[in-house]
N, C-alpha and C positions, 0 to 999 in steps of 0.2 A: 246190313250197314246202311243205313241212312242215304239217302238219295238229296244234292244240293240242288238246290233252284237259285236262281234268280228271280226276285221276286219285284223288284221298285230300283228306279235311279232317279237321281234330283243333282241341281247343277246352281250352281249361284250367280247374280249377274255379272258378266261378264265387262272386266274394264280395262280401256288402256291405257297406258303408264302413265301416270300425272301427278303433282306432288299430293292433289287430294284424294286417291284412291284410297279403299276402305285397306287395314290390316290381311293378312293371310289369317287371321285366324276369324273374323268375317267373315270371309268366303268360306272357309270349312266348315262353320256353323251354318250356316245358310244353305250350301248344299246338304248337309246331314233334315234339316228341318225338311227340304224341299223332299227329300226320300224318303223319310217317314212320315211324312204326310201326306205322299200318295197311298203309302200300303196303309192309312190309319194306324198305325203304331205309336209309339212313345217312346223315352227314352228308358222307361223301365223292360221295356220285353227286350233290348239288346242285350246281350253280351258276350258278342266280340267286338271288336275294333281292332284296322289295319291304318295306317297312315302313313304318306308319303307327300315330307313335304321340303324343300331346300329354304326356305324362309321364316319357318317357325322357330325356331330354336332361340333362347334356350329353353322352348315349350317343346313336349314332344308327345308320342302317343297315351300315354297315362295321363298328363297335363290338361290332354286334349277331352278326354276321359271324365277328367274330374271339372271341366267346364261346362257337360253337358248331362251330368247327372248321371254317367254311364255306372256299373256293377260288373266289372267283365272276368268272364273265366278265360278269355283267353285274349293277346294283341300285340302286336307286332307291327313296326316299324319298316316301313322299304326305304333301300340306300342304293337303288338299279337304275337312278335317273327312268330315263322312259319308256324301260319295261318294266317297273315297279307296280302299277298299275292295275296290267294284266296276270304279272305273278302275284301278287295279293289276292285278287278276285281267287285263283285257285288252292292259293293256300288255307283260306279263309272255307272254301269249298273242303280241303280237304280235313279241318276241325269239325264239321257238320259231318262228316263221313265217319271221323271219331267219335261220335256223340259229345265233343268235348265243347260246341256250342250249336244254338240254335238257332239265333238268330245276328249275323254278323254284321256290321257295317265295314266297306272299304272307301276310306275317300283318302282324294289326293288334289293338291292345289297349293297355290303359292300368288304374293303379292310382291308389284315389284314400283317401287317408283324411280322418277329419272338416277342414274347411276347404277342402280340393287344390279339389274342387270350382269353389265360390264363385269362391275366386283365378282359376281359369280362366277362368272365364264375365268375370269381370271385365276382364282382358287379352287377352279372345279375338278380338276386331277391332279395330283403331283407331277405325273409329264409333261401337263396344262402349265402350271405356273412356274416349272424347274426351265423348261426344257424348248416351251414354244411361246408364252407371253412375254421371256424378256426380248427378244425378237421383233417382237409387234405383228407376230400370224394370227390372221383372221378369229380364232377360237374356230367352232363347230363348224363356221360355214370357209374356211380355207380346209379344212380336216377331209370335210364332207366334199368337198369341191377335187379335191386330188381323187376319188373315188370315182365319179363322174368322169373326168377325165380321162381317168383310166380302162372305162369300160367304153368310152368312146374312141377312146383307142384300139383297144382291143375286137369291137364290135360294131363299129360304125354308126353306135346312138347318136342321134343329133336331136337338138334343142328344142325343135319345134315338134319332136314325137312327146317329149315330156310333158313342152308346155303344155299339148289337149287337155293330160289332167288337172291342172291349173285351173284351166276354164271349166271344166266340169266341175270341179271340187266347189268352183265360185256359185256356180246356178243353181248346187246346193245349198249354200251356203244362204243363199237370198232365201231360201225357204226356212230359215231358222232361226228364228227369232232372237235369236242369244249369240247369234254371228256381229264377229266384229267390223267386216267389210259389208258392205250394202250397195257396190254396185257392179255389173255385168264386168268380166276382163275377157279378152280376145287373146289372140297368140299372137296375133303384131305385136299386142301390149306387152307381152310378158318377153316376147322377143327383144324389144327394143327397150324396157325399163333400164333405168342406169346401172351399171355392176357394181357387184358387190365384192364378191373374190372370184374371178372367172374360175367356169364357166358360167356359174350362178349370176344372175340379176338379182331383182327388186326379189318380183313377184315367184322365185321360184326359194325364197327363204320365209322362214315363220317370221311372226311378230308376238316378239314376247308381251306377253298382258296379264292382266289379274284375274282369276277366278278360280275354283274348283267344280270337281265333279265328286258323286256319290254312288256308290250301288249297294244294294242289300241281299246276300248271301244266306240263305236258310233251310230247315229243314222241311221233309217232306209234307209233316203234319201241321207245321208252319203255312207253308204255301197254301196248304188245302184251305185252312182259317181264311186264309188272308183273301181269297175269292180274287184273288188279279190273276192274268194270262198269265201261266207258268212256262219259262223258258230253263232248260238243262244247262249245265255245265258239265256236258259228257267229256270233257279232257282237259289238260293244259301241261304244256311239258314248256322247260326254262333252259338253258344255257349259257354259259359265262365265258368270256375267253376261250375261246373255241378254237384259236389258233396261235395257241402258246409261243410259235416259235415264228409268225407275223409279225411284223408290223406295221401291214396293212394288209384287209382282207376284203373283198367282196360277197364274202359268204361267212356273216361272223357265227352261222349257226341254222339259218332260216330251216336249209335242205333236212338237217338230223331233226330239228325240232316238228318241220311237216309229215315227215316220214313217220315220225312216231304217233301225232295225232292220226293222219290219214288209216293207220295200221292199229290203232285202238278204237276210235269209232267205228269204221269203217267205211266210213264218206271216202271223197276224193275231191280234189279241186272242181268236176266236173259238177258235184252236187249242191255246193256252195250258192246262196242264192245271194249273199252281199258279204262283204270283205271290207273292214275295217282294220286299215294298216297303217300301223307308221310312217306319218308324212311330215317330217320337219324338212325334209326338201323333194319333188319328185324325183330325182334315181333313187332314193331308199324305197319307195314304193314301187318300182319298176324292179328293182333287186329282190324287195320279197313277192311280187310276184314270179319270179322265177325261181328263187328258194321254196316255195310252196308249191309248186309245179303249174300253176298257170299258164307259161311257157316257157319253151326251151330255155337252156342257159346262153345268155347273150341277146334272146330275145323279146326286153322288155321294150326297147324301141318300136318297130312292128307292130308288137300288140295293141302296144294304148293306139297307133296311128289307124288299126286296121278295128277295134273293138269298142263299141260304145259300152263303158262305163258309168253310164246314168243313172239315175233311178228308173229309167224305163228300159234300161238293156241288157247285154246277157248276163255282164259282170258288173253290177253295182258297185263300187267304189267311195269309201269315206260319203257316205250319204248325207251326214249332213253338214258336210261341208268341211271335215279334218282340222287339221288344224292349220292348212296354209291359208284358209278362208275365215274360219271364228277365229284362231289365236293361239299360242301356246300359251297355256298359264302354268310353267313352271312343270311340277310335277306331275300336275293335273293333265299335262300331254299325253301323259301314259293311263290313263284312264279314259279319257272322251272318246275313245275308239270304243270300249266295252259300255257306254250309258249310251249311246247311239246304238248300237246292235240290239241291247235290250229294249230300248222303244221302237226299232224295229218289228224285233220277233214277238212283242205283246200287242204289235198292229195302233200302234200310238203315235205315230211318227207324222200327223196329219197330210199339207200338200207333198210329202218328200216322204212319203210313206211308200217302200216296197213292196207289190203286188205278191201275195201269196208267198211271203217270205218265210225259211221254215228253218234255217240253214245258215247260221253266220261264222264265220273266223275273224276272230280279233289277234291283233297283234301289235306287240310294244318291244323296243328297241334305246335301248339308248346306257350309257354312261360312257359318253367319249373321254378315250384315253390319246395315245399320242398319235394313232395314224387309222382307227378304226372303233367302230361304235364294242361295246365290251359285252352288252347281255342282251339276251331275246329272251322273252316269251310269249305263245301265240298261246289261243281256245281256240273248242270249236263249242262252239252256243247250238242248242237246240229248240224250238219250241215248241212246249209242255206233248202237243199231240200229232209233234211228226212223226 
């Protein structure tokens, strides 16, 4: 059976909201050019295509398809909000395993100007707009915020353990050209930024923007052509409502989803040399560190206060910067975790480039419903000659 690579990722410029920003479907064109134009391809040697996007329509993946000259045997659509992303990369993996394509593209991204936003959030689940926007609650960040809370209750998290990764995520972010912040934040800062829906401020929510991301999924004898650093997609396991009978969870799935890569690779949190995880606010990233077994349960506070998480420490962290630092662009959130691992593990990643990086997990999270995020999917990335 045919072995997947990762083989190229490309990303578009990144923008934020303004009535002159470019369409979503700009940006999805611009990251697909920017990804096969690193591996030298065209648009003749595709064919597959994945797409995930909440602003295209009524364009959709065959649309998208016939705008870029594509021929595909095989493509598919994600509707998992921000683990879409990272289940696509695997599903796309697992067509190249079928021999059923060779060479795949998955991108994901979205454009939004003043308004697009709001209207989203507003119609973005039926619990969402039935149930908590005639109300006037927060969307994601009141949802997300009773979460926080709740494990600060239970666990004694406080504010200022989360915020370190804030400022981390930022001093990577400086290093990344296509980041939408550009300057230093502190934890005073992010302590004292004005609130948003307690316990959350400013700086511990995203800023939705425009852009997408791209990667290129292929087979063995593909990669060999292609002569670029081959990095594996030795796993990916997904999860959906994972707690049927919740209505709000701290663990919508992380724990079954890690156990099951840990137990098919055969890594372990311990071997993991950088960690791209879902960050639309720091507790989801402190929750899959502890669904993933990084630490105890409960104890994601401690860890970020006592662990550097740099590009120069034990546990690298969203290296270039996540998305509380570049920006969420839509559904593209759920992909820039996996186009950062891969310019990681092919040694590309210039000043914010991890030392002997061999080893990543990506992870995507999201389709918030009425009191908890609804789907997970993580990877574990390898590269070509670990």
């Amino acid at each position: 059976m045919p072995e997947p690579y990762l083989a190229s990722y490309g990303s578009s410029p990144y923008e934020k909201i303004s009535p002159d920003c470019h369409e979503t479907v700009w940006h999805l064109v611009a990251a697909v050019r920017d990804c096969l134009a690193r591996a030298g391809l065209t648009p003749s040697d595709v064919d597959g295509l994945a797409l995930a996007s909440f602003s295209y329509p009524p364009g959709n993946v065959i649309t998208l398809a016939e705008m870029l000259s594509l021929r595909l045997r095989w493509c598919e659509e994600g509707q998992t909000g921000g683990a879409a992303g990272v289940q696509l990369v695997g599903h796309a993996a697992d067509q190249v395993r079928l021999g059923r394509a060779r060479c795949a593209l998955v991108v994901c991204g979205d454009a939004f100007r003043p308004g697009d936003h709001a209207r989203l959030l507003e119609n973005f689940a039926p619990a969402m707009r039935d149930h908590i926007g005639p109300h006037g609650f927060g969307g994601a960040n009141g949802l997300l915020a009773m979460l926080q809370t709740r494990h600060a209750h239970l666990h004694g998290t406080r504010r200022d353990q989360l915020a370190r990764l804030c400022v981390t995520q930022r001093e990577h972010a400086l290093l990344n050209p296509n980041a939408l912040f550009d300057r230093p934040l502190t934890v005073e800062q992010v302590l004292d930024a004005r609130p948003i829906a307690e316990p959350f401020h400013l700086f511990d929510c995203v800023m939705p923007c425009s852009g997408a991301e791209a990667v290129l999924v292929v087979s063995e004898d593909v990669s060999r052509a292609l002569a670029r650093p081959p990095v594996r997609l030795r796993a990916m396991r997904e999860i959906h409502n994972s707690a049927p009978d919740e209505l709000s969870s701290l663990d919508p799935g992380w724990r079954t989803v890690g156990d099951e890569l840990w137990a098919e690779t055969g890594y372990g949190p311990g071997d993991v040399d950088l960690a791209e995880l879902y960050d639309d606010y720091p507790i989801a990233v402190g929750l899959q560190l502890e669904g993933y077994g990084f630490c105890r349960e409960g104890g994601c506070g401690p860890f970020l206060e006592s662990t550097d998480v740099s590009i120069r420490g034990s546990l690298p962290i969203n290296t270039g910067g996540g998305q509380l630092s570049v920006g969420q662009s839509g559904a593209g959130g759920g992909l820039i975790h996996v186009t950062e691992a891969v310019q990681q593990l092919q040694g590309e990643a210039g000043a914010r480039q991890v030392a002997d990086a061999r080893v990543g997990l990506v992870s995507g999270y999201g389709y918030i419903s009425y009191g908890k995020g609804m789907c997970v999917a993580a990877a574990v990335l390898e590269r070509g000659d670990a």
